[in-house]
N, C-alpha and C positions, 0 to 999 in steps of 0.2 A: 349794236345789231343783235336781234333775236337769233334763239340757235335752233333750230329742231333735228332731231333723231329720225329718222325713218330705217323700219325694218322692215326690208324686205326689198327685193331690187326685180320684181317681174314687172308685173304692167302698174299697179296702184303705185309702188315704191318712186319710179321713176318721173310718172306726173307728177303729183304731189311735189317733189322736191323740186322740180322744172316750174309749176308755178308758185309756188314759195318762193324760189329763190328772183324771181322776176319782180318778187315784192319788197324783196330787201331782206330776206331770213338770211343767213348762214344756215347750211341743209351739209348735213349727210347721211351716206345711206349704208348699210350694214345687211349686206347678203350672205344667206347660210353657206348656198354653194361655193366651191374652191375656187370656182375660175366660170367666166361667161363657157355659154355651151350655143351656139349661133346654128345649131342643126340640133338641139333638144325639141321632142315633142314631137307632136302632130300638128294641125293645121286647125283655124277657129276662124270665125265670123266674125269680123268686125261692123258692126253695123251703124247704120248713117249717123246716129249719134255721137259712138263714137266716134268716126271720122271727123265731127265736128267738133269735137274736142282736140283732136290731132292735129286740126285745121289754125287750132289757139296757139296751137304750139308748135307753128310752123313746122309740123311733122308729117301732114297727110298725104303730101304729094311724094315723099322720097318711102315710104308704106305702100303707096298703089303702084308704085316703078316694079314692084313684084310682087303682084295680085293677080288674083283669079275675081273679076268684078260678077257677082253675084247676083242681081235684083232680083232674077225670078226661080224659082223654086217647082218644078213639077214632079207630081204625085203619080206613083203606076201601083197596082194592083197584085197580087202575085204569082196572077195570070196575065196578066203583061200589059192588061189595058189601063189609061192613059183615066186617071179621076180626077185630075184637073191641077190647072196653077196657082201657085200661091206668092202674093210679092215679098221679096227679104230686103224691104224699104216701103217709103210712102206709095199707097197704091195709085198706079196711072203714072210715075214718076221711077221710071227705071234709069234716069240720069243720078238720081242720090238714090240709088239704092246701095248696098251693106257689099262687102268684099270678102271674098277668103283668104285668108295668105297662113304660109307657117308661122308656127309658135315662136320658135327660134329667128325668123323674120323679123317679127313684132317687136320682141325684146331687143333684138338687134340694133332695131330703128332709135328706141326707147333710148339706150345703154349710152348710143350716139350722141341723141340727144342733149343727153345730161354733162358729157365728157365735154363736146363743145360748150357748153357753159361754165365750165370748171368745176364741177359738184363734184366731191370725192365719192367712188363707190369701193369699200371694202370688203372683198371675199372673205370666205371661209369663216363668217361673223356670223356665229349660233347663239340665237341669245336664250341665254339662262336666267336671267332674274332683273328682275325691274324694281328700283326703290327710289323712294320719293320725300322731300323734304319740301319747305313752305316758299324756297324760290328756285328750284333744281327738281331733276329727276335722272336717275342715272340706271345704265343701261352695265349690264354685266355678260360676256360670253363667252361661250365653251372654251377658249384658246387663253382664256385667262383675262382678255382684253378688256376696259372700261370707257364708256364714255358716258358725259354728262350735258343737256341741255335744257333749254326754258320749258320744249313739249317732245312731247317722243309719237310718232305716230306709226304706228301697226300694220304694216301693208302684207302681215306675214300667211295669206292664204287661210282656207278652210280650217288646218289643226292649229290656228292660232295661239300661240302663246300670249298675245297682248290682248286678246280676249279673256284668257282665262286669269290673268292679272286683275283686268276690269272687275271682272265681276267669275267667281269661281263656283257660281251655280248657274253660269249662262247656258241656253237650251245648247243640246248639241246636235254635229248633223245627221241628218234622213236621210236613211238610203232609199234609192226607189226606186227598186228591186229590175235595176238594169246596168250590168254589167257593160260596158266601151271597149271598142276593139278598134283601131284605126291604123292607117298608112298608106305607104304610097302604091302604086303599080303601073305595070305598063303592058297595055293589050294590043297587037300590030291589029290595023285596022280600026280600031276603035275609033270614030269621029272626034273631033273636039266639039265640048261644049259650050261656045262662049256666051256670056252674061247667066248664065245657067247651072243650077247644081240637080242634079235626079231624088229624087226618094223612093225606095219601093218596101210597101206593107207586104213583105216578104210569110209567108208561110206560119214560119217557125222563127221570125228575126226581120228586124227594123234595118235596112241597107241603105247608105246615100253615098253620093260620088258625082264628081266630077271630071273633066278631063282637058287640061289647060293645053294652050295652045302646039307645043311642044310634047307633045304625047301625053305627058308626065300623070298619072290618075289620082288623085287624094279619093280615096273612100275610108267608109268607117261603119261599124256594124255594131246595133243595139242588140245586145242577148237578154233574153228574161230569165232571171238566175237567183237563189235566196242567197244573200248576201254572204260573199268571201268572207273569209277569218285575215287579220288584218296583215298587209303584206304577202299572203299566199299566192297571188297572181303572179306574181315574179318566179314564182318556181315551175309555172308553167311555160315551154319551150314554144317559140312560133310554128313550132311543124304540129305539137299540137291543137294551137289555137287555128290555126289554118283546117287540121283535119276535121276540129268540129264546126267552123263553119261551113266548109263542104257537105256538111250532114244535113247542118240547118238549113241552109240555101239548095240543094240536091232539091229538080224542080223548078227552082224559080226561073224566069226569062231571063235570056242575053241584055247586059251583058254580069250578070253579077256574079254567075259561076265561074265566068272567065275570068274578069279581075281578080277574084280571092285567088286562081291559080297562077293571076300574072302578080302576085304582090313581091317586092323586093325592098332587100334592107331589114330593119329592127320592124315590129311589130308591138305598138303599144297598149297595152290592158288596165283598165281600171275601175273601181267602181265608182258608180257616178254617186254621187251626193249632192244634198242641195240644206237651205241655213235660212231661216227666216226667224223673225216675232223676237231676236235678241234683244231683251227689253233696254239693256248698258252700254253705250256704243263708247264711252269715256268714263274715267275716275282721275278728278285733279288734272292733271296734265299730262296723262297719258290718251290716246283717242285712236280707237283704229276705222280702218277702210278697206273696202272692197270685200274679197268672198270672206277676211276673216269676220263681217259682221251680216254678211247676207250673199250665200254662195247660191248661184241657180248652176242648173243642168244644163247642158249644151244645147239642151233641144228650145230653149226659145234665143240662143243665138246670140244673148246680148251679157254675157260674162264681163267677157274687156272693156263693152261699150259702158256698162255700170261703174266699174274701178274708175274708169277714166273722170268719167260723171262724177263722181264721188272726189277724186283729186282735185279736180278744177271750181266745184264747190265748195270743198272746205278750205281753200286758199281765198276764198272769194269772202267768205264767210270772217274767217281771219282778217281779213282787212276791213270787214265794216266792223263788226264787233269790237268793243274796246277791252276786250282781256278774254285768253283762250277759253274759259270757263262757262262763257257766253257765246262764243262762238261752236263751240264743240254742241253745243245745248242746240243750237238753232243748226247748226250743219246734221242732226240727227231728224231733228225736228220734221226738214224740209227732203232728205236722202230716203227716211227709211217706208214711208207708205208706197213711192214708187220703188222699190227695191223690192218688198214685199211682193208688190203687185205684179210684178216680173216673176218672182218662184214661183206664184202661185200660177200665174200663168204657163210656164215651163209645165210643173207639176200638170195640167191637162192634157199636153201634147206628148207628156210621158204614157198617161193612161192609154193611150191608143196606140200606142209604141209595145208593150208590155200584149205577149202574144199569150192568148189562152190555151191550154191544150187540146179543146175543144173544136172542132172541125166547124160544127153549126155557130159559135161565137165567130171564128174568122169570116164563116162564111157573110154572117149580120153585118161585120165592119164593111165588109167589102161591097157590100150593098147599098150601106149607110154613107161611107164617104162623100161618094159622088153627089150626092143630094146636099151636103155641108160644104163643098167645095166647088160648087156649081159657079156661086157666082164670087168665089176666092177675089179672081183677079183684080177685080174691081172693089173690091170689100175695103170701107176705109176705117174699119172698126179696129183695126190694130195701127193705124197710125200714130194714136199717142206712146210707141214703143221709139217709132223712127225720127217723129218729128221735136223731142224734146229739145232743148237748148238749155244750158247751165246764165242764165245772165243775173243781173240783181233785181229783177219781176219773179225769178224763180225761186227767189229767195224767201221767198211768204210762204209759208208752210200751209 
């Protein structure tokens, strides 16, 4: 029986070795963190693709038991008027369109997943160094600990380690120069939004939110900001990041100045990054996936949905291929132009996000939108985001 390594236990780590092991691999997986965290994070988009992967892994229905169903998307102004809908799935089809749910949800579901199957997942496993011989590759981490198998796969996020093994002049990532702010809140009064999430071209700041059935609000707030020094966001307090976006938002329409005052709990900060044009996705039997070889921004929504993508093809790829070296070749081959194509798209809906200081510039957007968003609703020009499917037709690069 084949062995594979997998590093990393958020959303790549946990596919990946769920359909590996469906194949006949022997899989385990090696998470930095000390113990699961089922209330870490904020909340993300899962979009219809990836639901269709989740769908493979008989996962997607015990995922949507605690979601916020998503499909449509509307746009305000930051004079309060209404520029139009946008679908977050195939357009005219708000039955498969894309979900919200918490981060800690998602992994949850994943973590479950893998347990029912029997796949061992090991905490507190920092991997330090990676070495390789002509039928082995062995995996080394911080606690001292070793393992050795036939391929090791990389599920370790954007500051990848198993990227910079690959290849140690791999590009590195772009910030694009928008600071994340997000969490929960609760405003008495506040309607629920169902199948709906708000956006508002705020001012001086990028605002979106929702509000689930049960009061509960998930929002989260784009800042235009020159990139933090690395880690410094942590030593900012949430009563400051609250009091600056009360500045930012100061102005905007109901309900956005209220939710930043109704937010409760922890308050997450980061800066956004994104990873494209990695020329090395493998070397010998090592191979990684998801954002450690092409990370997008949250703003095109399909973060998880690509990881997942990326798991369920390189297993797929594995079993037509007759040796990992071939497969990792053609799993790169066929992943990374739609991977690409994704950042680069994100990267557009960032440009409009990123607020000028310029009064006559806001004023432009805010004029402009409604003419580009006119006929959103119906627009099926983003459908090749929602309607992919991983099969072996998609395997032709």
């Amino acid at each position: 029986m084949p062995r594979a390594l997998v590093i990393g236990g958020g959303v790549a780590g946990p596919a990946t070795a769920m359909f590996l092991a469906a194949d006949g691999w022997e899989v385990e997986i090696f998470e930095a963190a000390t113990k699961p965290d089922d209330y870490a994070g904020a909340f993300l988009n899962v979009a219809t693709n990836g639901l269709a992967v989740l769908e493979a892994l008989r996962l997607r229905d015990r995922l949507l038991s605690d979601s916020h169903p998503a499909p449509h998307m509307i746009m305000w102004s930051s004079s309060g008027k209404r520029l139009g809908s946008v679908p977050n799935g195939p357009a005219g089809d708000p039955a498969r369109g894309s979900a919200v749910v918490r981060r800690g949800w998602l992994h949850k579901v994943l973590r479950e997943g893998v347990e029912d199957r029997g796949i061992p997942i090991n905490f507190g496993a920092r991997l330090t160094d990676i070495t390789a011989e002509p039928g082995a590759v062995h995996a080394t981490f911080a606690d001292g600990r070793k393992a050795s198998g036939d391929i090791l796969i990389g599920c370790d996020g954007i500051g990848s380690a198993t990227r910079t093994y690959i290849d140690p002049n791999a590009p590195t990532p772009r910030y694009s120069g928008l600071v994340g702010l997000g969490g929960f809140a609760r405003v008495p009064g506040l309607t629920p939004t169902p199948a709906t999430q708000h956006f508002l071209f705020g001012r001086r700041s990028f605002f979106g939110y929702l509000v689930r059935a049960d009061g509960t609000i998930y929002w989260f707030a784009n800042i235009t900001a020159p990139e933090p020094a690395r880690g410094s966001l942590r030593d900012v307090s949430a009563a400051e990041w609250l009091d600056r976006l009360r500045e930012l938002h100061q102005g905007d329409p109901y309900p956005v100045p209220q939710i930043i005052n109704g937010h409760v709990g922890e308050l997450g900060a980061y800066p956004i990054y994104d990873l494209s044009g990695v020329p090395r996705w493998s070397r010998g039997r090592v191979v990684a996936v998801g954002d450690a070889v092409h990370a997008t921004s949250p703003s095109a929504g399909q973060g998880a949905s690509l990881a997942l993508e990326d798991a369920q093809t390189l297993a797929l790829c594995l079993r037509e291929e007759a040796d990992h070296q071939a497969a990792f070749a053609r799993y790169q081959a066929v992943r990374q132009p739609r991977a690409d194509k994704v950042v680069n798209y994100a990267r557009k809906i960032n440009s409009q996000k990123r607020v000028s200081k310029s009064r006559v510039a806001v004023a432009i957007r805010d004029a402009m939108l409604p003419l580009f968003l006119k006929r959103a609703a119906n627009d099926r020009s983003n459908d090749w985001l929602y309607n992919y499917r991983v099969t072996e037709e998609s395997l032709v690069p």
